[in-house]
C-alpha positions as CSV (number, residue, x, y, z in Angstrom):
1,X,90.4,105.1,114.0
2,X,92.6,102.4,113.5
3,X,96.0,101.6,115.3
4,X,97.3,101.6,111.1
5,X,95.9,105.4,111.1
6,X,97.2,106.6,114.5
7,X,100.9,105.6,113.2
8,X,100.6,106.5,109.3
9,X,97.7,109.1,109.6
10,X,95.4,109.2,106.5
11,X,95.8,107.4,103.1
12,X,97.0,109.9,100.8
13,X,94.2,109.9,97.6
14,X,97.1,108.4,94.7
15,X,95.6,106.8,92.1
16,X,96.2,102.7,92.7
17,X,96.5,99.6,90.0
18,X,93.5,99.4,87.9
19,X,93.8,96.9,85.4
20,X,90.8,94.7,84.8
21,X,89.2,93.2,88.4
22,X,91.1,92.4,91.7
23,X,90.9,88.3,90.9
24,X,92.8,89.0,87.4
25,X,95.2,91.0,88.4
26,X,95.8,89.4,91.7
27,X,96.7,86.1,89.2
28,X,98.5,87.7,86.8
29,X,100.8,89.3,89.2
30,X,101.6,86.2,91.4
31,X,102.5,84.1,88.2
32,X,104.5,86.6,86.4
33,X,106.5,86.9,90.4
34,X,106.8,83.2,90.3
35,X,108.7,82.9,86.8
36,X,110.7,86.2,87.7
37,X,111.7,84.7,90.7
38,X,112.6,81.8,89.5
39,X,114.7,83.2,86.7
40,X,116.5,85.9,89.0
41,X,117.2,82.3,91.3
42,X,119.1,81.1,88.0
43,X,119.9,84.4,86.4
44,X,118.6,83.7,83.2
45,X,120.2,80.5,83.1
46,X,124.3,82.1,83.4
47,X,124.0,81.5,87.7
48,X,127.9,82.8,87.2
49,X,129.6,85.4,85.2
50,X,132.0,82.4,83.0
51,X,128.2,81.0,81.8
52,X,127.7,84.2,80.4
53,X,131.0,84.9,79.3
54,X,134.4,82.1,79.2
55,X,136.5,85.5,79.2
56,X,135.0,86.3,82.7
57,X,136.2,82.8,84.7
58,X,138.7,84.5,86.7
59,X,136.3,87.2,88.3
60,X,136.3,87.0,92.2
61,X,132.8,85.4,92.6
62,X,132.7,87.7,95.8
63,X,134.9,90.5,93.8
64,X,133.4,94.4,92.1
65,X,132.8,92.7,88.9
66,X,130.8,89.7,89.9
67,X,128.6,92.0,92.2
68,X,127.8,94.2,89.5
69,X,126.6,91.1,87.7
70,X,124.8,90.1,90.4
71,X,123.1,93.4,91.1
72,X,122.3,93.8,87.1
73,X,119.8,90.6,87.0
74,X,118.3,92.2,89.6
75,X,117.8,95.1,88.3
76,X,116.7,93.3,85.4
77,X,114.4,90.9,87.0
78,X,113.1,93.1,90.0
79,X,112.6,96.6,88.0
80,X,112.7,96.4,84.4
81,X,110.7,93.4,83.2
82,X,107.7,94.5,86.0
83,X,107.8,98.2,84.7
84,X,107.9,96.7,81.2
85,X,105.1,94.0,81.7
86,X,103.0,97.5,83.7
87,X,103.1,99.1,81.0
88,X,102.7,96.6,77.8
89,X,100.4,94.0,79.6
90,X,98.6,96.2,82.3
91,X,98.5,99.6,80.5
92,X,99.3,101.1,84.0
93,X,102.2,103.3,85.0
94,X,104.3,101.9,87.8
95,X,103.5,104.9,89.9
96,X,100.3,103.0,90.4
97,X,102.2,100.1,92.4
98,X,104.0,102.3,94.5
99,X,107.1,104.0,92.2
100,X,106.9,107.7,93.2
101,X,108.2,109.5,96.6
102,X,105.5,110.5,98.5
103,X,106.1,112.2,102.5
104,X,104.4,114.3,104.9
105,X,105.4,114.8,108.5
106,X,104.0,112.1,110.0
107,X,105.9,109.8,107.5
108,X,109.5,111.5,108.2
109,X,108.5,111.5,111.8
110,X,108.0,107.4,111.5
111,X,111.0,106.9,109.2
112,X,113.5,108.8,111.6
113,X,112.0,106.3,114.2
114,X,112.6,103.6,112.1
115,X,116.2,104.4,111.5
116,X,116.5,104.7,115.4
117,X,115.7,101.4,116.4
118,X,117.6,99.5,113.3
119,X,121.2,101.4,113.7
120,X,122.1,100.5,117.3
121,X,120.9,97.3,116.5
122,X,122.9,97.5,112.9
123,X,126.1,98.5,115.5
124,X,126.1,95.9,117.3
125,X,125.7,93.5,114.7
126,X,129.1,94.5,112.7
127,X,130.9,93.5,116.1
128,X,130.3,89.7,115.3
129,X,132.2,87.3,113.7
130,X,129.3,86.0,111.1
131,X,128.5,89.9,110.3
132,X,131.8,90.5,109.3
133,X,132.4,87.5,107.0
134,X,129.9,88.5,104.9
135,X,130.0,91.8,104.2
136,X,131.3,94.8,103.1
137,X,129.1,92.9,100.4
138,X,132.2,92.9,98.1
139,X,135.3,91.4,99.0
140,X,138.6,93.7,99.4
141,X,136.5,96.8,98.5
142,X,138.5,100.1,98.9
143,X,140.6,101.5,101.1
144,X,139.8,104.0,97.7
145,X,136.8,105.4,97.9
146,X,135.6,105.6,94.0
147,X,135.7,102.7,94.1
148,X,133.2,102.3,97.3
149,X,131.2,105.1,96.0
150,X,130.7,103.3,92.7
151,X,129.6,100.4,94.5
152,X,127.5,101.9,96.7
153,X,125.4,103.3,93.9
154,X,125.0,100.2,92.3
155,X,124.4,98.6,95.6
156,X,121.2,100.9,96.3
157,X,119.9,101.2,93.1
158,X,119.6,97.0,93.2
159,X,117.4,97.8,96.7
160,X,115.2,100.2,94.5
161,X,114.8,97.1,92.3
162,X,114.2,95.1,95.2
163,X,111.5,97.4,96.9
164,X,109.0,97.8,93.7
165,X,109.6,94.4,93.3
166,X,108.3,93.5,96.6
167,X,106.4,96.4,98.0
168,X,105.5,97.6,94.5
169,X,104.3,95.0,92.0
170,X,104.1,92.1,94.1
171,X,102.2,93.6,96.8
172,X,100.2,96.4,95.1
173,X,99.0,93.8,92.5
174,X,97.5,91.7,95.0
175,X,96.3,93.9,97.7
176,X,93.1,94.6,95.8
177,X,91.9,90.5,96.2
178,X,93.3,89.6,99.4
179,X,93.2,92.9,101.4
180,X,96.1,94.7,103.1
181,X,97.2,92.1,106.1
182,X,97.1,89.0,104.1
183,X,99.1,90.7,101.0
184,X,101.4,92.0,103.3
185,X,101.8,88.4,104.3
186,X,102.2,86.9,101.2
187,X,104.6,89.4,99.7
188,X,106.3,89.0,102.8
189,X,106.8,85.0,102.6
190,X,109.1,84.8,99.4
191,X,111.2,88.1,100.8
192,X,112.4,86.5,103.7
193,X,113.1,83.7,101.7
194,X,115.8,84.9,99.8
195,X,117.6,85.9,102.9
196,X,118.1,81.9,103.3
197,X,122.1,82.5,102.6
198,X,122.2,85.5,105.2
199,X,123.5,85.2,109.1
200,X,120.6,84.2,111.3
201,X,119.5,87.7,112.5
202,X,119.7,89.2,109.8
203,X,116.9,86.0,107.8
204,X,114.8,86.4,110.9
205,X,114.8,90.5,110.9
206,X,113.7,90.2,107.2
207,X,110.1,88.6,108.0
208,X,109.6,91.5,110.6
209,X,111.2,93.9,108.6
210,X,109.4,92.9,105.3
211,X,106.0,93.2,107.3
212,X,106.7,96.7,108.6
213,X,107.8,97.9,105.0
214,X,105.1,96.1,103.3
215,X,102.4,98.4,105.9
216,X,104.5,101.2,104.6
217,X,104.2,101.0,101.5
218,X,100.7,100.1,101.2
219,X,99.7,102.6,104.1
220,X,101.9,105.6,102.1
221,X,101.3,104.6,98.2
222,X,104.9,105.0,97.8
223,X,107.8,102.5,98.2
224,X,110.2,105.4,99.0
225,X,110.2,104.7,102.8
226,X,111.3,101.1,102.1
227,X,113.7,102.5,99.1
228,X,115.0,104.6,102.0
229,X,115.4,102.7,105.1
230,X,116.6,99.5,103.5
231,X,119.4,101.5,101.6
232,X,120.2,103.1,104.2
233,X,120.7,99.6,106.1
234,X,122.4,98.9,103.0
235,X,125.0,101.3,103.2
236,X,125.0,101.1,107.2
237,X,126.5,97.5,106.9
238,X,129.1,97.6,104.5
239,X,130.5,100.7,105.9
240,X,130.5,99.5,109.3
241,X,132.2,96.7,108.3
242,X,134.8,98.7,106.5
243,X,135.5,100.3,109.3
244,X,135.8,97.2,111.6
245,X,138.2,95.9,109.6
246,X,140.3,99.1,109.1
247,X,140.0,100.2,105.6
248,X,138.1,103.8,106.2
249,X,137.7,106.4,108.7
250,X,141.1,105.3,110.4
């Protein structure tokens, strides 16, 4: 048995991609990810909210409004256009590539572990200085909490995005040609590359991070444990930093 069967126990039968052979998908997925990449990089072409719109000019480029903007490319560009592509291109149903919840015992067991060793460490990140100029991820949000709640929706549903993205298209599509360790590997390289703007730990956690959930989703069929742990990270470091600062739970 191997050490990926001792932690995740067996791989649950879930019917995976099946679109043509291994070689044609694996290059079809990789250059669609390129050009959505590169699109989400530029967002569309309108990189700020006044490209898209004069009217919005005087939008806090760190305020609600812009965020949602942000967090609606991708959406777009991370969720939609894959699930679109899936199902005109491909013919398959993004279940396939890892879009469905899927758990057993084993797999709470291993998320509750998870979430142990990331929260102290998420704890005693909000105490410094860089962690706390960057987030909560929008600027001035609350002390009203419909207005955090509101964000905080948006906020996760952009990591559900972000996981089939990663761990769902990009990875599933691929891990019939190069095997599980080296798609893990790949799908892992452009993640931790868009963490280049993020403080230090946080850029080098993503490569370890991205391997571990990249395992899990492959090992599981499902993206949920990713959808779960990163959102709960997510949420984790915006409230935290709400609180450092004073606006809730004071």
């Amino acid at each position: 048995m191997s050490i990926l069967d001792r932690i995740f126990g067996p791989v649950p039968d879930l019917p995976k991609p099946s679109y043509a052979d291994d070689e044609k998908r694996a290059r079809l997925v990789l250059w669609i990810s390129c050009v959505l990449l590169i699109l989400l990089i530029f967002r569309g072409g309108f990189p700020w909210p006044r490209d898209f719109n004069p009217d919005w000019a005087s939008w806090d480029p760190r305020g609600l409004e812009s965020r949602i903007y942000w967090a609606s490319w991708g959406f777009l560009f991370y969720l939609a256009i894959p699930a679109l592509l899936l199902a005109g291109i491909f013919r398959e149903s993004p279940a396939r590539y890892g879009f469905r919840i899927y758990l057993s015992r084993r797999t709470v067991a291993l998320y509750a572990l998870m979430l142990a060793v990331m929260l102290p460490a998420l704890f005693w990140a909000s105490t410094q200085e860089a962690f706390l100029r960057k987030y909560p991820f929008v600027a001035n949000l609350g002390p009203g909490w419909q207005e955090i709640v509101v964000w905080e929706v948006i906020y996760v549903t952009r990591f559900i995005a972000l996981e089939f993205f990663f761990r769902g298209f990009l990875l599933f599509g691929i891990e019939g040609r190069f095997g599980i360790h080296n798609a893990v590997v790949i799908s892992t390289i452009p993640y931790s590359l868009i963490h280049y703007a993020k403080p230090f730990p946080e850029a080098i956690g993503s490569i370890f991070a991205g391997a571990a959930l990249g395992y899990t989703a492959l090992r599981t069929r499902s993206i949920f444990g990713g959808v779960l742990l990163h959102g709960t990270v997510a949420l984790g470091m915006d409230l935290l930093a709400l609180w450092r600062k004073g606006v809730i739970f004071q």
